[in-house]
Every structure is written in structure tokens, then in C-alpha cells.
PyMOL Python script that loads the backbone (N, CA, C, O; Angstrom):
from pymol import cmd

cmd.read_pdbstr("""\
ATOM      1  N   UNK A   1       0.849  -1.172   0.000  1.00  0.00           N
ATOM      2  CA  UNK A   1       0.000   0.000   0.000  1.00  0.00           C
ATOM      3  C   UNK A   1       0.893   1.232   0.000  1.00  0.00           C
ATOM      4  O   UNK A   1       1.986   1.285   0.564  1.00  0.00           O
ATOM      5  N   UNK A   2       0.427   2.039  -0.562  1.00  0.00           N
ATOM      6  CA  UNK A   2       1.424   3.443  -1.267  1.00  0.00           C
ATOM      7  C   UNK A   2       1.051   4.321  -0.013  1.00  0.00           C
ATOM      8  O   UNK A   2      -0.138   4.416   0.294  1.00  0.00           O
ATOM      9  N   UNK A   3       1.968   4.935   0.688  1.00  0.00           N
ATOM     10  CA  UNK A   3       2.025   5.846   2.032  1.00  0.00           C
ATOM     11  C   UNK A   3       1.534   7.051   1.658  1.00  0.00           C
ATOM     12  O   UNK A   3       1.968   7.385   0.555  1.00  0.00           O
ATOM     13  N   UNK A   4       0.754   7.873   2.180  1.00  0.00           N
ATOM     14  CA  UNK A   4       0.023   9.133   1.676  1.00  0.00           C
ATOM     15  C   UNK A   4       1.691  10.099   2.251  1.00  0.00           C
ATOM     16  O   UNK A   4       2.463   9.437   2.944  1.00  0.00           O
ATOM     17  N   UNK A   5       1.963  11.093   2.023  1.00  0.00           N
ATOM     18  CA  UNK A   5       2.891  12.193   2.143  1.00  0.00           C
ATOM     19  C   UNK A   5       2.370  12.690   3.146  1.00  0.00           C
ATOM     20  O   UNK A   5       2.973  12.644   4.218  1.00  0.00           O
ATOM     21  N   UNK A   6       0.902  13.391   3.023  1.00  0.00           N
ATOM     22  CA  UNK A   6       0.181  14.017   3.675  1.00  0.00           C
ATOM     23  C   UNK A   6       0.116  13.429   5.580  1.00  0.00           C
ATOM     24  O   UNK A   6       0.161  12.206   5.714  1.00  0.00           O
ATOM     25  N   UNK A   7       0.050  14.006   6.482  1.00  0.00           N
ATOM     26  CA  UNK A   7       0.198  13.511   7.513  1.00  0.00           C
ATOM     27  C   UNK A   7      -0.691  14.236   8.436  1.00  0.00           C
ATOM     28  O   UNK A   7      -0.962  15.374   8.051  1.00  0.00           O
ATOM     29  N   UNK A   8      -1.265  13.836   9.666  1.00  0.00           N
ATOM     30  CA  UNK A   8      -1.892  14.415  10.312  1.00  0.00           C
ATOM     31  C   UNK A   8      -2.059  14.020  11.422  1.00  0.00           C
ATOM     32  O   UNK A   8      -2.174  12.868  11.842  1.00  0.00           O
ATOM     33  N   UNK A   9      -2.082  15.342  12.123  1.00  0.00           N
ATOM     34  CA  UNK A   9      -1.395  14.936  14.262  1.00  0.00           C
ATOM     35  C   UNK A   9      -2.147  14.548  14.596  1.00  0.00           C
ATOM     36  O   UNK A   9      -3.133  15.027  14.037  1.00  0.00           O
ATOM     37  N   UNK A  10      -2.527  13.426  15.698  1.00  0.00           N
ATOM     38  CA  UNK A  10      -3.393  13.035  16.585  1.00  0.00           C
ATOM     39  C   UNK A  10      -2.690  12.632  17.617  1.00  0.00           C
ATOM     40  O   UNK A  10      -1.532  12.246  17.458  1.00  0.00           O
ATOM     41  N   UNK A  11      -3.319  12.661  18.911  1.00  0.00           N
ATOM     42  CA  UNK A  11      -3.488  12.757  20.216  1.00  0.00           C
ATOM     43  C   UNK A  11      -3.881  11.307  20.304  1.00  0.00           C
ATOM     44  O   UNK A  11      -4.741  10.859  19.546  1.00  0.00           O
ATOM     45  N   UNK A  12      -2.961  10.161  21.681  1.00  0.00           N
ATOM     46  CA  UNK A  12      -3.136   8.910  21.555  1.00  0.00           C
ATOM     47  C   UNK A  12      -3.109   9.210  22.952  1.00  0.00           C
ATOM     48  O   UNK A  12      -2.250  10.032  23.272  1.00  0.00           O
ATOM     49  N   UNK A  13      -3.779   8.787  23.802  1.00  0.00           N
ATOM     50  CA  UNK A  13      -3.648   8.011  25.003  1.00  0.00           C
ATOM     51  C   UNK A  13      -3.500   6.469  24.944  1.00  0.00           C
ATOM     52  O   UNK A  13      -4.254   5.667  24.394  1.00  0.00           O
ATOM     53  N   UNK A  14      -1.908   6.141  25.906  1.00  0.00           N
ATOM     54  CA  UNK A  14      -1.901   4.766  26.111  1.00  0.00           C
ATOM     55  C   UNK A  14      -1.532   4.394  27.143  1.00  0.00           C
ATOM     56  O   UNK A  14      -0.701   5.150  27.645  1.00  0.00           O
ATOM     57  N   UNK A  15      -1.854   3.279  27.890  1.00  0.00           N
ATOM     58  CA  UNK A  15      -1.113   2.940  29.369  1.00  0.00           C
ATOM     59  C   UNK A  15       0.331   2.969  28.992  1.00  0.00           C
ATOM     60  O   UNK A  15       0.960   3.019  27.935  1.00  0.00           O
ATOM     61  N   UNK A  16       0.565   2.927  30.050  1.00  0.00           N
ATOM     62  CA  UNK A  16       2.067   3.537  30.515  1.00  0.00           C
ATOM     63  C   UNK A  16       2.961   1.986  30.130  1.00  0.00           C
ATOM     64  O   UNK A  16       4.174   2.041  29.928  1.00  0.00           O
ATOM     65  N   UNK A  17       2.408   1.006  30.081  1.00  0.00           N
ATOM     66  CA  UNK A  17       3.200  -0.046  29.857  1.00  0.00           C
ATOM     67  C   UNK A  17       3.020   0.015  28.542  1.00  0.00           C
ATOM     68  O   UNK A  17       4.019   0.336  27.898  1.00  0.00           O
ATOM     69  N   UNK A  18       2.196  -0.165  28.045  1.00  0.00           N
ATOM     70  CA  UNK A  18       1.910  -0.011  26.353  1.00  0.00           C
ATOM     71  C   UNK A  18       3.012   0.985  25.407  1.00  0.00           C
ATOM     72  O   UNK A  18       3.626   0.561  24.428  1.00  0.00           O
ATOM     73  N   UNK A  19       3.119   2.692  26.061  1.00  0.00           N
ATOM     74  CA  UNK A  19       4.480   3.245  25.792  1.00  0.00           C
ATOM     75  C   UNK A  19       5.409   2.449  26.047  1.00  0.00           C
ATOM     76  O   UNK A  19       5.983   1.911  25.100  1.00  0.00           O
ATOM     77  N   UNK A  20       5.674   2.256  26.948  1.00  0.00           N
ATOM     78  CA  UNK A  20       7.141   1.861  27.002  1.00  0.00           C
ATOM     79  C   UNK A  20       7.817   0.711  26.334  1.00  0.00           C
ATOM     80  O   UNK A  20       9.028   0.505  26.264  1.00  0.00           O
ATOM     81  N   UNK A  21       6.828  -0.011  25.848  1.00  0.00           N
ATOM     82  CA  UNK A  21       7.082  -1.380  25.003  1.00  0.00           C
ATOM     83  C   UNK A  21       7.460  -0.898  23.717  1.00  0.00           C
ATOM     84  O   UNK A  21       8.428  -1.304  23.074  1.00  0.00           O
ATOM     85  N   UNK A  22       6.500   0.155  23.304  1.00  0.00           N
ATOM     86  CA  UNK A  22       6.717   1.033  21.932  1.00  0.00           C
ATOM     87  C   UNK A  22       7.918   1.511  21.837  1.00  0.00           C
ATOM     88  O   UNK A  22       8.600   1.343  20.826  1.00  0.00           O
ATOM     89  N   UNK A  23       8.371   2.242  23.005  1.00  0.00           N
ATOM     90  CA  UNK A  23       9.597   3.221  22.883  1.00  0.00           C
ATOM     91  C   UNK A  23      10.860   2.181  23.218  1.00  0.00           C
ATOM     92  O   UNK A  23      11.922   2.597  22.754  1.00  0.00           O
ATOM     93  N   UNK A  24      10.935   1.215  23.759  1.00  0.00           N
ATOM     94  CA  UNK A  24      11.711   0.154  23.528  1.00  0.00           C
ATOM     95  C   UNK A  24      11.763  -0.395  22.386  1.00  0.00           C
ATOM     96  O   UNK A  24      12.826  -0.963  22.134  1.00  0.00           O
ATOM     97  N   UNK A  25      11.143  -0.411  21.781  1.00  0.00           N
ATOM     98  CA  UNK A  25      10.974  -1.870  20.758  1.00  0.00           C
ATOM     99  C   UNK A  25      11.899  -0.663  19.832  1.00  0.00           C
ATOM    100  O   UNK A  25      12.990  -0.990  19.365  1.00  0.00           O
ATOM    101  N   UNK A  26      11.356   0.716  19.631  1.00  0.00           N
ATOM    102  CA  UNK A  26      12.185   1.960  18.446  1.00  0.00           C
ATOM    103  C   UNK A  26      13.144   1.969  19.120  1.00  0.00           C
ATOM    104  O   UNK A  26      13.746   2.698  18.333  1.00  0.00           O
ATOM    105  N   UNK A  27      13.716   1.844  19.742  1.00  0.00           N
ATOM    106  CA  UNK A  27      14.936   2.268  19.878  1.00  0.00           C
ATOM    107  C   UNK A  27      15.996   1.037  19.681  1.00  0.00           C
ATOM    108  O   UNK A  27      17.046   1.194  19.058  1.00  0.00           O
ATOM    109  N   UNK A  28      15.553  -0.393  20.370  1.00  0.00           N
ATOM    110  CA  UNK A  28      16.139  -1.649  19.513  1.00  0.00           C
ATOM    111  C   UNK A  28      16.375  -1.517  18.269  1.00  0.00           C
ATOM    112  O   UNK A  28      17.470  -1.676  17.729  1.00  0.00           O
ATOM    113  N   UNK A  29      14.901  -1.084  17.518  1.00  0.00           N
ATOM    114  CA  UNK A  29      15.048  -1.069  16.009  1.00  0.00           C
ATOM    115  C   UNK A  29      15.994   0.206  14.963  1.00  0.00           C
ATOM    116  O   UNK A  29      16.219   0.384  13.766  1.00  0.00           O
ATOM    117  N   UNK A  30      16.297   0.816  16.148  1.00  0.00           N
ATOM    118  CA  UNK A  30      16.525   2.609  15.446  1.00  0.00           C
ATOM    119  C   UNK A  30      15.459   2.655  14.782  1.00  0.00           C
ATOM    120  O   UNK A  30      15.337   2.011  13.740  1.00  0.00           O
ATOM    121  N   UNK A  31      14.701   3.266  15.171  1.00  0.00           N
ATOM    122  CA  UNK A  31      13.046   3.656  13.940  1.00  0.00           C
ATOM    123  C   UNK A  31      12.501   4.675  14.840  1.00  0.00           C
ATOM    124  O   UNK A  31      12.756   4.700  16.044  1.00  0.00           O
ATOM    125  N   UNK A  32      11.626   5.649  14.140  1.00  0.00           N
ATOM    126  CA  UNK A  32      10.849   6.278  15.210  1.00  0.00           C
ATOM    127  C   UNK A  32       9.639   5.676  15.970  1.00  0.00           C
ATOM    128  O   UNK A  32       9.163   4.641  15.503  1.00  0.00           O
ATOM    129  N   UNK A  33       9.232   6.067  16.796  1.00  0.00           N
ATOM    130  CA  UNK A  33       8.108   5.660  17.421  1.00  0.00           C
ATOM    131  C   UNK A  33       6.669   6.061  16.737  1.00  0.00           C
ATOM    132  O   UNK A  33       5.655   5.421  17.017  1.00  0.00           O
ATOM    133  N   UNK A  34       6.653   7.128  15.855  1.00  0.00           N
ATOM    134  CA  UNK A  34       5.728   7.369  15.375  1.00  0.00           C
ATOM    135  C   UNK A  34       5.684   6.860  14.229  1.00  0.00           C
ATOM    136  O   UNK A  34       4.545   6.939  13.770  1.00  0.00           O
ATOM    137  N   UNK A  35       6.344   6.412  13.609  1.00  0.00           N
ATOM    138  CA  UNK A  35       6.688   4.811  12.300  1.00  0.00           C
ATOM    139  C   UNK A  35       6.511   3.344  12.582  1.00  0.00           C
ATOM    140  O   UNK A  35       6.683   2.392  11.820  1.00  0.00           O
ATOM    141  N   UNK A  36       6.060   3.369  14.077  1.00  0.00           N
ATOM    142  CA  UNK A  36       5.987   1.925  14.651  1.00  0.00           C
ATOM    143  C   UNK A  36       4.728   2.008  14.897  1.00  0.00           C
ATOM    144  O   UNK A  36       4.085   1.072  14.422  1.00  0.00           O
ATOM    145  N   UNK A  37       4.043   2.900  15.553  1.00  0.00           N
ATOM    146  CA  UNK A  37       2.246   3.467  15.505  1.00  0.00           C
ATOM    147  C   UNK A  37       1.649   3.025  14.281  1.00  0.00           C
ATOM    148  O   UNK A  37       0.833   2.136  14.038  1.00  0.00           O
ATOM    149  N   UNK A  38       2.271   3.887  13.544  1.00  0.00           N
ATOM    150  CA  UNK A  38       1.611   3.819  12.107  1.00  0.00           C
ATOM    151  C   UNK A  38       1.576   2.622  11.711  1.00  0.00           C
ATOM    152  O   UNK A  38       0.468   2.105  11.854  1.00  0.00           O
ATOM    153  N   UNK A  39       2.647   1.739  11.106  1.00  0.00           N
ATOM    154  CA  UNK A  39       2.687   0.266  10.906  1.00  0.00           C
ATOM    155  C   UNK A  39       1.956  -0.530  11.717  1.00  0.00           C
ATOM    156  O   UNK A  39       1.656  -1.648  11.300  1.00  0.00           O
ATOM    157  N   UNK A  40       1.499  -0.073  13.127  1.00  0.00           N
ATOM    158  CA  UNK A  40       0.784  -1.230  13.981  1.00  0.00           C
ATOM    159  C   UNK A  40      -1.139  -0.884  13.486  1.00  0.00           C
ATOM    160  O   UNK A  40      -2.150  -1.560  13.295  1.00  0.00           O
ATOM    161  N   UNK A  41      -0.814   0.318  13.468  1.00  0.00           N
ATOM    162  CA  UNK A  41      -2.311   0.892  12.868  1.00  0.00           C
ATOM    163  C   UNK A  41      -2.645   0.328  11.601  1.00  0.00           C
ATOM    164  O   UNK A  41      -3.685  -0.264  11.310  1.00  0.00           O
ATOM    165  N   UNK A  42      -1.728   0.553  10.926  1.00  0.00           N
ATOM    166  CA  UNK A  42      -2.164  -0.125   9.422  1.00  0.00           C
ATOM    167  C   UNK A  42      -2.418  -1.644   9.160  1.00  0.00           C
ATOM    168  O   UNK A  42      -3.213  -2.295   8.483  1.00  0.00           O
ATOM    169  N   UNK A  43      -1.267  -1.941  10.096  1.00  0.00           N
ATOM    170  CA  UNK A  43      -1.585  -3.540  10.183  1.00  0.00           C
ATOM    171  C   UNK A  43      -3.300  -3.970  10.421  1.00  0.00           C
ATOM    172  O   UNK A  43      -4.084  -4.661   9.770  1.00  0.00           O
ATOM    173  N   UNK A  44      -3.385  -3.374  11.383  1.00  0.00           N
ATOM    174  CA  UNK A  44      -4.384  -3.890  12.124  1.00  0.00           C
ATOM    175  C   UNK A  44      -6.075  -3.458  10.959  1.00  0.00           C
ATOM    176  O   UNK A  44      -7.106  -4.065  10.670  1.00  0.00           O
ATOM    177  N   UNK A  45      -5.574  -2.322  10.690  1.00  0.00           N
ATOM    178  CA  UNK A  45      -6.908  -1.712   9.798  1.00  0.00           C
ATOM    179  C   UNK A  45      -6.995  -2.906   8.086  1.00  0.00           C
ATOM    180  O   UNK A  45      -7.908  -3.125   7.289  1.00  0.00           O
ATOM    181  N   UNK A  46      -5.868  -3.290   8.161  1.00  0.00           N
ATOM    182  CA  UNK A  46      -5.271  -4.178   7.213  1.00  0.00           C
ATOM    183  C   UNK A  46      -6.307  -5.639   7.210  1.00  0.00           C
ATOM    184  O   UNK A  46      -6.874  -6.006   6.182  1.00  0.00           O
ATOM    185  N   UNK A  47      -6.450  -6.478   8.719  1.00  0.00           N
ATOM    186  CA  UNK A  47      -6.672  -7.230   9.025  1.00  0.00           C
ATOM    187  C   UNK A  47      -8.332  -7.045   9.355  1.00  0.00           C
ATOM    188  O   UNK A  47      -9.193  -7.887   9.098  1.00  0.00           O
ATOM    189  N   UNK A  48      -8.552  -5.716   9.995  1.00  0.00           N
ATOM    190  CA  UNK A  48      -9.918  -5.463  10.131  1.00  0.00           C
ATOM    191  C   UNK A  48     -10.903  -5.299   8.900  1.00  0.00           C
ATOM    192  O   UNK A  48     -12.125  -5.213   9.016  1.00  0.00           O
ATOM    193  N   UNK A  49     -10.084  -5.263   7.498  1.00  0.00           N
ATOM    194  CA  UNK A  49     -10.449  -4.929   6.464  1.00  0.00           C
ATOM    195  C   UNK A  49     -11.201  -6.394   5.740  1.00  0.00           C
ATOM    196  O   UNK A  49     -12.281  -6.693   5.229  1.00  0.00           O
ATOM    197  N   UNK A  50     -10.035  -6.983   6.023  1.00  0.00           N
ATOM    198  CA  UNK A  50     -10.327  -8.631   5.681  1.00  0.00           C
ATOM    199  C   UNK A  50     -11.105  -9.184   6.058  1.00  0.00           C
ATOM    200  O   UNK A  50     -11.853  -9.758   5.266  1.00  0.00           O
ATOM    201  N   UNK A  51     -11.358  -9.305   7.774  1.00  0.00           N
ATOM    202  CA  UNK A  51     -12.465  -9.816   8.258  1.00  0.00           C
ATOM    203  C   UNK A  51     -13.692  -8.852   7.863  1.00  0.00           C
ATOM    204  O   UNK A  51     -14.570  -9.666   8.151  1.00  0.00           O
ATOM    205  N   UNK A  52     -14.128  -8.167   7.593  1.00  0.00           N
ATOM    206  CA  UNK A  52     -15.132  -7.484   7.171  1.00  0.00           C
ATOM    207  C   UNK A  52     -15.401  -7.755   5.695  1.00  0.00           C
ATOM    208  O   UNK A  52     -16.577  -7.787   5.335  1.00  0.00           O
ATOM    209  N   UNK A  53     -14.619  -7.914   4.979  1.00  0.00           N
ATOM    210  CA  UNK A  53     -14.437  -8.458   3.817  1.00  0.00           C
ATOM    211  C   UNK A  53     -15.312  -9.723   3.830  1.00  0.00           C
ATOM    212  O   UNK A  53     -16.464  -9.733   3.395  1.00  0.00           O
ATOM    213  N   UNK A  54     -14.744 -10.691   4.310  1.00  0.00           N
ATOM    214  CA  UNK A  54     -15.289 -12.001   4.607  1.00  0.00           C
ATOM    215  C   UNK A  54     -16.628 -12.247   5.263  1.00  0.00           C
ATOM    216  O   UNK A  54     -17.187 -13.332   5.104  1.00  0.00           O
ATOM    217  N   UNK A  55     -17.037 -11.518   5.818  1.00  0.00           N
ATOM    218  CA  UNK A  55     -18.526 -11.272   6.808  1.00  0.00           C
ATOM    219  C   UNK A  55     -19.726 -10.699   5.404  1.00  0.00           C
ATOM    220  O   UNK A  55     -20.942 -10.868   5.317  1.00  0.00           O
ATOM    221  N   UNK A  56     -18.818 -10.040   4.518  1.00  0.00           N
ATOM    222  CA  UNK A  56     -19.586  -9.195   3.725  1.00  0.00           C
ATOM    223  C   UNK A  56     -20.377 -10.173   2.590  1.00  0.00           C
ATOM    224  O   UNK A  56     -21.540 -10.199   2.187  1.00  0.00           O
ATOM    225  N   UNK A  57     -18.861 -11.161   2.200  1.00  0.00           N
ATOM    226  CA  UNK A  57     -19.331 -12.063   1.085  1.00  0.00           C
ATOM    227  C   UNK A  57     -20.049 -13.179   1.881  1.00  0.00           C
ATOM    228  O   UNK A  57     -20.780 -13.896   1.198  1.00  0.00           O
ATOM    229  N   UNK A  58     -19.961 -13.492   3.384  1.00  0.00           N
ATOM    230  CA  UNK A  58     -21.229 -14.677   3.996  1.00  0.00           C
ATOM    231  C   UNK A  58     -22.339 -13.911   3.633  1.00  0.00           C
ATOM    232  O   UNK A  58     -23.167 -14.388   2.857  1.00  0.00           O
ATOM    233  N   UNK A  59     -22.479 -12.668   4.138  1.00  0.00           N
ATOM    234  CA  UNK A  59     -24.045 -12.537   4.381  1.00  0.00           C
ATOM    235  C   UNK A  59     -24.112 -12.274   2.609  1.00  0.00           C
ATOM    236  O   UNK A  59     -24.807 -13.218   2.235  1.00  0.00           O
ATOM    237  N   UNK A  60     -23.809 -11.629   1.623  1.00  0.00           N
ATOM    238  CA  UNK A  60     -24.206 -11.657   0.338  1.00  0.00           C
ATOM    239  C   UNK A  60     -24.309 -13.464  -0.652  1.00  0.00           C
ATOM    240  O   UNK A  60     -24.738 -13.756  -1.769  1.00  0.00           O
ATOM    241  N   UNK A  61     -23.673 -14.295   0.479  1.00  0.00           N
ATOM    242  CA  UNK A  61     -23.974 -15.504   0.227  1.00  0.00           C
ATOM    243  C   UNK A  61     -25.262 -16.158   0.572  1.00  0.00           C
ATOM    244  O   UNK A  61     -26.035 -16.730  -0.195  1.00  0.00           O
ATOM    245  N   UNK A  62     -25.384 -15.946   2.088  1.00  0.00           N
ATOM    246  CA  UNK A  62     -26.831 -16.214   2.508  1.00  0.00           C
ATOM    247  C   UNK A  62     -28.082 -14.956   1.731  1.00  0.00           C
ATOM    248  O   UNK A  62     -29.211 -15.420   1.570  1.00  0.00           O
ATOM    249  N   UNK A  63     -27.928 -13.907   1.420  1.00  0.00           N
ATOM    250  CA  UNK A  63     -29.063 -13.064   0.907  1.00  0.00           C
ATOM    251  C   UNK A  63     -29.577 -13.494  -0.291  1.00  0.00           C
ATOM    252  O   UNK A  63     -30.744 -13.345  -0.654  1.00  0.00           O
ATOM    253  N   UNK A  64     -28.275 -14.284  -1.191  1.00  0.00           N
ATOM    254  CA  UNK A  64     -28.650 -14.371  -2.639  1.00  0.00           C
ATOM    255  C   UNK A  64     -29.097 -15.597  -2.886  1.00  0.00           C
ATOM    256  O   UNK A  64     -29.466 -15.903  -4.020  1.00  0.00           O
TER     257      UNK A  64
END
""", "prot")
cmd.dss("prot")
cmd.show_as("cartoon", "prot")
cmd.util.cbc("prot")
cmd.orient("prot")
């Protein structure tokens, strides 16, 4: 998937263990932390896409 240029700030609240796993894991990796967000976000919207995908073609299976 082609990365938009365009970027835009948002405000995350996370438990405090949840940071720190993040800001560990970037700094193991040298990467930023806000490049490790993103990739976990996309992943996930990635996967949420699929299963919705799949729910979409059952029920257009059972309708038709």
C-alpha cells in the first residue's frame, strides 16, 4: 500500500506499559516511534479490512 505524504497529528492516550514497550521496541530497532504506531495501525486496519471483507461475502452468500 502506497504511504500518503500528507500527515496528520493526533493525540493517543496509552497505558504507561503499552508506551514503554513502543519506545523500547524503536529504539532496539533505530526507527521512530511514530513509524511503529503507524505500521501497527495499518496492520491492524489491514486485518480489520479482511475480516469485514469475509462477513460481507457470507451474508451476500446467505441473501442471494
Amino acid at each position: 500500500m502506497a504511504q500518503s505524504t500528507k500527515k496528520r497529528r493526533v493525540n493517543l492516550y496509552l497505558d504507561e506499559d503499552v508506551y514503554y514497550v513502543f519506545k523500547t521496541m524503536a529504539a532496539v530497532e533505530k526507527r521512530r516511534l511514530n513509524d511503529l504506531f503507524s505500521e501497527a495501525i495499518m496492520e491492524y486496519a489491514k486485518r480489520k479490512g479482511e475480516e469485514i471483507k469475509k462477513m460481507m461475502d457470507a451474508v451476500s452468500k446467505i441473501v442471494s
